[in-house]
Each structure stands twice: as structure tokens, then as C-alpha cells.
C-alpha positions in Angstrom: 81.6 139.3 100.0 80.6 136.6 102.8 80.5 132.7 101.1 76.7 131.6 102.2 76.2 127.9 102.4 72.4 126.3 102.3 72.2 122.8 102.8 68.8 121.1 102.6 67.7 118.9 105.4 68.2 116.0 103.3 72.1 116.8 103.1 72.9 118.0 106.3 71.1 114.4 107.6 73.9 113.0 105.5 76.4 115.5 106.4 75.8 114.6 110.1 75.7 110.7 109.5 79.0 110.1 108.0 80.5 112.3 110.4 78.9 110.3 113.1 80.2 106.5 111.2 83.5 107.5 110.4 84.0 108.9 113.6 82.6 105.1 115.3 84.6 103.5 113.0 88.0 105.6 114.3 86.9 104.9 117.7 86.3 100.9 117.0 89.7 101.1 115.6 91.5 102.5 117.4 90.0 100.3 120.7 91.3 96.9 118.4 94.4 98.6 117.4 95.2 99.3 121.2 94.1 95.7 122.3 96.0 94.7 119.1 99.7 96.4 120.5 98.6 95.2 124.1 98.0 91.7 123.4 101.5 91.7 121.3 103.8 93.1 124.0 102.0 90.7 126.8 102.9 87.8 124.9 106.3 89.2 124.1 106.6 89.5 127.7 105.6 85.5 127.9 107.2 84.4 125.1 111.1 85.3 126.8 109.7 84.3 129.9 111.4 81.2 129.8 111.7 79.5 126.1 115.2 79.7 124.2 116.8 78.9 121.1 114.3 78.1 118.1 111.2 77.9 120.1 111.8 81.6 120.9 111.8 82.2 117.2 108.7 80.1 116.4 106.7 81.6 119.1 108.2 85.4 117.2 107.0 84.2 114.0 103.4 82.9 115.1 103.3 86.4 116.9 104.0 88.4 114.4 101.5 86.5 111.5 99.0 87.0 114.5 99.4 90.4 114.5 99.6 90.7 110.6 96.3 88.7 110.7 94.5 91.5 112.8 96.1 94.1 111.3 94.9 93.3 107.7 91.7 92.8 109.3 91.4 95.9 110.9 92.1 97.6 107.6 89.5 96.0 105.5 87.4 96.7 108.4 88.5 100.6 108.2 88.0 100.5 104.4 85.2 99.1 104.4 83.6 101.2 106.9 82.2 98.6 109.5 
């Protein structure tokens, strides 16, 4: 016995939208998320180009609550399906 599925216009013009938005909002993601890891290791990079001691650290810290920042954003951007 063969499973038959009907779907109205109305739902497959549904079907076919939220396929289309979540797959914009992967592809936004993932283009901030990549920026996002890029952006971090180039200022890595800067960062122990040429600071020591404690202002290695600060700059570390501000990095990383940068990074933080954009990362919470990107999630409430992915939950909220922007």
C-alpha cells in the first residue's frame, strides 16, 4: 500500500516559504558566523603583535566579550528567525 500525500496550494505555498527563510536565515548565519571567527583570529593575530603583560590580557578579555556579544546576537537573530 503506497502512502499518498495531497497538499493544497495553500500549504505547499507555506511548505515552500519556510523552507526558503530558514534556509536565508542558515545562509545569513553562517556568512556572520564566518566573519565572526575571521574578525577574532585577525585581531588575535594583532593583539600579540607587539603588546605584553596585562595589556595582552585586556585586549583577550575585550576580544572575547566582543565575540560573546555577536555570538548572542546571532542566536537571537537565529531564534528569532531574521
Amino acid at each position: 500500500m503506497a502512502l499518498v500525500f495531497k497538499f493544497d496550494p495553500e500549504q505547499l505555498q507555506t511548505l515552500v516559504t519556510a523552507i526558503n527563510s530558514l534556509s536565508d536565515n542558515l545562509a545569513k548565519w553562517q556568512g556572520e558566523q564566518t566573519g565572526a571567527i575571521t574578525q577574532g583570529f585577525a585581531d588575535l593575530v594583532e593583539t600579540f603583535g607587539g603588546i605584553v603583560g596585562d595589556d595582552v590580557q585586556a585586549r583577550i578579555d575585550q576580544l572575547r566579550d566582543d565575540v560573546k556579544t555577536e555570538a548572542d546576537a546571532l542566536e537571537g537573530s537565529a531564534q528569532s528567525g531574521d
